[in-house]
C-alpha positions as CSV (number, residue, x, y, z in Angstrom):
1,X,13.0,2.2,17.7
2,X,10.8,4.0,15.5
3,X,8.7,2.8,12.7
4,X,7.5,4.8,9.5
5,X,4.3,3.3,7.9
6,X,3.0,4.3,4.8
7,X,-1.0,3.9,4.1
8,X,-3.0,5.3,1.1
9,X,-6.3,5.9,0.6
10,X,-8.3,4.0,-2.1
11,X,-11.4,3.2,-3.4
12,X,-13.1,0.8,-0.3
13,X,-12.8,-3.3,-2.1
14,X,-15.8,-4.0,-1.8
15,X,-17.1,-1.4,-4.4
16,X,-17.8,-2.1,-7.9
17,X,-15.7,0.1,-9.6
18,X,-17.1,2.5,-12.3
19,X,-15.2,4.7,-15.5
20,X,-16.1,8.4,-16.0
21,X,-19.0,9.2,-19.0
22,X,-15.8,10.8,-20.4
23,X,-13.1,8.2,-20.0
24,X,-11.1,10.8,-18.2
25,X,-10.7,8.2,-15.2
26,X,-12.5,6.2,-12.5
27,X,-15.9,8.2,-11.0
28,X,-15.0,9.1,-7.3
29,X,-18.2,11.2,-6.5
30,X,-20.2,9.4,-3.5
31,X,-18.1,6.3,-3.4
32,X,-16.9,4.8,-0.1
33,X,-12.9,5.3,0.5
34,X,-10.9,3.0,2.8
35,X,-7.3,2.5,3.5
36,X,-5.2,0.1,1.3
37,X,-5.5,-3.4,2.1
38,X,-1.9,-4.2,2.3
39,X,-1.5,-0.6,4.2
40,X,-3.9,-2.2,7.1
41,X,-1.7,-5.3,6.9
42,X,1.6,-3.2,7.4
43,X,-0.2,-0.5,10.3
44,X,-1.0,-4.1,12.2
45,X,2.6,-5.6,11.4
46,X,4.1,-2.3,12.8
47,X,1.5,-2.4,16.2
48,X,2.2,-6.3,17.0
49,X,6.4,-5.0,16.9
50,X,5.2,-2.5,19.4
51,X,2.8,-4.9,21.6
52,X,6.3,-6.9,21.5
53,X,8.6,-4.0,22.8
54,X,10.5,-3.6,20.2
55,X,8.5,-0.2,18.9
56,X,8.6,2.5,20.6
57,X,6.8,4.9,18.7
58,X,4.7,4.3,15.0
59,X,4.5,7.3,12.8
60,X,2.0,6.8,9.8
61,X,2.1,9.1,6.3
62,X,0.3,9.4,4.0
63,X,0.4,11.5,0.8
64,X,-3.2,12.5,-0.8
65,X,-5.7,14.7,-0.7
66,X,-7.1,15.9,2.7
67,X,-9.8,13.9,2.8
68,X,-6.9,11.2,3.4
69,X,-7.1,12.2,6.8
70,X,-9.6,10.2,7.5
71,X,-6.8,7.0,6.9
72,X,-4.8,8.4,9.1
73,X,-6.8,8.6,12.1
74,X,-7.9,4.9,11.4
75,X,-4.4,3.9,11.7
76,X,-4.2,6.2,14.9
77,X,-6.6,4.7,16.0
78,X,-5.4,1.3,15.4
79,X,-2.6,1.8,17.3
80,X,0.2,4.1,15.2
81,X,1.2,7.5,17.9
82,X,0.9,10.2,15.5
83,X,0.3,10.9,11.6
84,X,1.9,12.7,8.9
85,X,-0.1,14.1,5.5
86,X,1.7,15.5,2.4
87,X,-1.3,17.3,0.8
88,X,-1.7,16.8,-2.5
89,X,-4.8,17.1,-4.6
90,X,-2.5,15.6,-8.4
91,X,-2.7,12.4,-9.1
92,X,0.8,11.2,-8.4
93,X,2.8,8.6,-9.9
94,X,4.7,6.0,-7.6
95,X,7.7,7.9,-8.0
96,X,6.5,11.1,-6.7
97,X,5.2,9.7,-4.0
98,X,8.9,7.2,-3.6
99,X,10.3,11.0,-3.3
100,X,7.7,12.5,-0.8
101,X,8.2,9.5,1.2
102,X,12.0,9.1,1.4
103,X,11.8,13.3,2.4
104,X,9.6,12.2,5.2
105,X,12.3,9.5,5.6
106,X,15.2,12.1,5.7
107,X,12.8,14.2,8.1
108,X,12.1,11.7,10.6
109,X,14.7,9.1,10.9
110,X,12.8,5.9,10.8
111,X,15.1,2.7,11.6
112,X,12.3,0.5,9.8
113,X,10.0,1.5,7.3
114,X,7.2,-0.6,6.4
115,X,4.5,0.1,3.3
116,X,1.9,-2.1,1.4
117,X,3.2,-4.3,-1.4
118,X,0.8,-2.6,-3.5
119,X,-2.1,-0.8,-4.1
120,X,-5.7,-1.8,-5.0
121,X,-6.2,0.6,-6.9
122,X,-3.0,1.5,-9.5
123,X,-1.4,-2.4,-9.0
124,X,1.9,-1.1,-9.4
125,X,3.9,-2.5,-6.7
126,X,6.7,-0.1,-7.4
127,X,6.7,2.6,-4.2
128,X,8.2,0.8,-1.8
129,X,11.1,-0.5,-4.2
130,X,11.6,2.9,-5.6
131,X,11.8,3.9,-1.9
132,X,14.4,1.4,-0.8
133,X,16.7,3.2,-4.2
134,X,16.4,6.3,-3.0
135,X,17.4,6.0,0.4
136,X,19.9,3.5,-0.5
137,X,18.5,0.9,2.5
138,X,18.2,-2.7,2.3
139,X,14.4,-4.3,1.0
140,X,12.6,-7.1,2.0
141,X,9.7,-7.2,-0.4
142,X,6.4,-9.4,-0.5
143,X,6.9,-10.2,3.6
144,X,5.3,-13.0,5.1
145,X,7.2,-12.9,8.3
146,X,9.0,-10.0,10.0
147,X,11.3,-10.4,12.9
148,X,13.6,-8.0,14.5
149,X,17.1,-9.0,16.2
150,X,19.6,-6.3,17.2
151,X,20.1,-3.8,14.2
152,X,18.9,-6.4,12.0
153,X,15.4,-7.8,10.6
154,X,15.1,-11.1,9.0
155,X,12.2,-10.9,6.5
156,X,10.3,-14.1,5.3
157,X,9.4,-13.5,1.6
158,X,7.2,-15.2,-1.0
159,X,8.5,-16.2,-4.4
160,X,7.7,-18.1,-7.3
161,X,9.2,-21.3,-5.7
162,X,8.1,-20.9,-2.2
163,X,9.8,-18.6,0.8
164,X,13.6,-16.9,0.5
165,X,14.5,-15.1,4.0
166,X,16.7,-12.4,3.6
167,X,18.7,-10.5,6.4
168,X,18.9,-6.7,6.1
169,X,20.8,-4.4,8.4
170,X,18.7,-1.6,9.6
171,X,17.7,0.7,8.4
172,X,15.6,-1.2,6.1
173,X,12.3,-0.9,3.8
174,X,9.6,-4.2,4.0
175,X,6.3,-4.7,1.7
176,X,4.0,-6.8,3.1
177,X,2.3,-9.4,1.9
178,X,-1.7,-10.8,2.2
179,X,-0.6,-13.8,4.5
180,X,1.7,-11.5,7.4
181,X,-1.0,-11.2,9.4
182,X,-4.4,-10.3,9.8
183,X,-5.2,-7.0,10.5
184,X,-7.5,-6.0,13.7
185,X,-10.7,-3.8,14.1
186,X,-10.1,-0.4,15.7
187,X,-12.3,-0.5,19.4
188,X,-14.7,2.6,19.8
189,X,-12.6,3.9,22.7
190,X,-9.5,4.3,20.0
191,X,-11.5,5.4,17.8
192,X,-12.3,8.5,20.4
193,X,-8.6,8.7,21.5
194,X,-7.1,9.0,17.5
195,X,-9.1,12.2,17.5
196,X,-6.8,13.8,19.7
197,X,-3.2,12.3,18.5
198,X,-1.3,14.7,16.5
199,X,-1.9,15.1,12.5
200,X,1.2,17.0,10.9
201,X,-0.3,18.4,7.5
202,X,3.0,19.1,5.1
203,X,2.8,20.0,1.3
204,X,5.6,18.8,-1.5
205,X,6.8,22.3,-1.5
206,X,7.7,22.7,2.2
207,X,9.7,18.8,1.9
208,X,11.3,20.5,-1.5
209,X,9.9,17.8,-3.5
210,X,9.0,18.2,-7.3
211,X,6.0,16.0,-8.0
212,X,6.7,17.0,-11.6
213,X,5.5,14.0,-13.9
214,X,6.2,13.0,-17.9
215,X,3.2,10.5,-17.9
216,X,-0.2,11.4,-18.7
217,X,-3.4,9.2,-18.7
218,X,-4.9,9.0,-22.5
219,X,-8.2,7.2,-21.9
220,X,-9.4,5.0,-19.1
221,X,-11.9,2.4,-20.1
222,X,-13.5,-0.6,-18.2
223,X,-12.7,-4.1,-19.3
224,X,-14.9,-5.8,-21.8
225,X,-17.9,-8.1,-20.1
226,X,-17.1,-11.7,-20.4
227,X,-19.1,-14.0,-22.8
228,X,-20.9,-16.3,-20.5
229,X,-19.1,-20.3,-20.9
230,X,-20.3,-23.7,-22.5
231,X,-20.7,-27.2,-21.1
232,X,-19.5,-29.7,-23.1
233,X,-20.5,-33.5,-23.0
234,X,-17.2,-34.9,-24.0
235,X,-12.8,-34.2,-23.8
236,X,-13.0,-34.9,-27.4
237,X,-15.7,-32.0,-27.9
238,X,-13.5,-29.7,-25.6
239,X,-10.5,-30.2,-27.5
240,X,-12.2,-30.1,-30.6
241,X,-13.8,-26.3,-29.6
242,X,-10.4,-25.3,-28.4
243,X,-8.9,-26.4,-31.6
244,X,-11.7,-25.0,-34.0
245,X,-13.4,-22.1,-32.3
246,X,-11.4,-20.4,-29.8
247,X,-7.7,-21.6,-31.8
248,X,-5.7,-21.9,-28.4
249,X,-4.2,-25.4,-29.5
């Protein structure tokens, strides 16, 4: 069984995030990149399937800039076989890169595909459903329990009201959530041995992808610093400041 995982490279969370003089975007220059978050959680989701013998082969993608090949050999190095990059230096929307994926899809025949529910950086939990329309497979979104039977995978998800698990037929696309697992720390020896699994660099144009978009960015700004809060000696004051000041009741 082989299993396709998407990662992206993003702005590392523990840096403060800062906006461009020109409020063209956010400032890049010298700042520490990382993969995704919920990308680690679905490169460790797709290694414990293999530790389990279920996998037999993890292939992760990632579409960027080249520099994103540093990603890539973390999640060799975690424990994915080999790696595939679709170079590009635009900034992509999620549906360009839902297209570049499901051609890597089409290219190498994935019976499970697993991505990150989101990213840190753009919020828009959107690739990996776009994904799941364009290749017409089942979706398991927002996973806090995978577990493969057969040609099937029963995926525990988080909702508004506590846990639905659905049952998709393979092939099938699964976001992952924060609470699937906890992701592991690539060893030193690993570290040594990604540097020698293969890297496949592709670009949009040899996968016949247009990356083509109709939006455009107007103005980035940073959020507006918030007012430091009161202490109030009474409910009757609070309800009273509510009321009068900040007109919320």
């Amino acid at each position: 069984m082989k299993v396709l995982v998407a990662v992206k490279r993003v702005v590392d969370y523990n840096v403060k995030v800062r906006v461009k003089a020109d409020n063209s975007g956010v400032d890049l220059a010298n700042v520490k990149m990382s993969m995704n978050p919920f990308c680690e959680i679905a490169v460790e989701e797709a290694v414990r399937l293999k530790e389990k013998g279920i996998v037999t082969e993890i292939v992760v993608v990632s579409v960027g800039p080249s520099t994103a090949q540093e990603q890539l050999r973390t999640a060799l190095a975690l424990g994915a076989d080999r790696a595939v990059l679709v170079e590009s230096a635009e900034e992509l929307t999620s549906l360009a890169v839902a297209k570049l994926l499901k051609a890597v899809v089409d290219k190498e025949q994935p019976q499970l595909v697993i991505l990150g529910k989101q990213a840190i950086d753009s919020d828009n939990n959107q690739t990996g459903q776009m994904l799941a329309a364009l290749t017409g497979y089942g979706q398991g979104t927002f996973a806090s329990k995978v577990e493969v039977s057969g040609d099937s995978v029963a995926v525990t998800r988080e909702i508004d009201g506590g846990a639905q698990t659905v049952s998709l037929k393979l092939p099938a696309i699964v976001t992952t959530d924060l609470r699937l697992n906890e992701p592991r720390y690539a060893s030193l020896p690993n570290i040594m041995k990604a540097k020698k699994k293969p890297l496949e660099v592709l670009t949009p144009e040899a996968l016949g992808v247009s990356t083509a978009s109709t939006n455009k960015t107007v103005k980035v700004e940073a959020p507006a610093a918030r007012s430091a809060g009161i202490k109030v000696k009474s409910v009757a004051e609070l309800v009273e400041k509510l009321k009068n000041e900040a007109k919320v009741i």
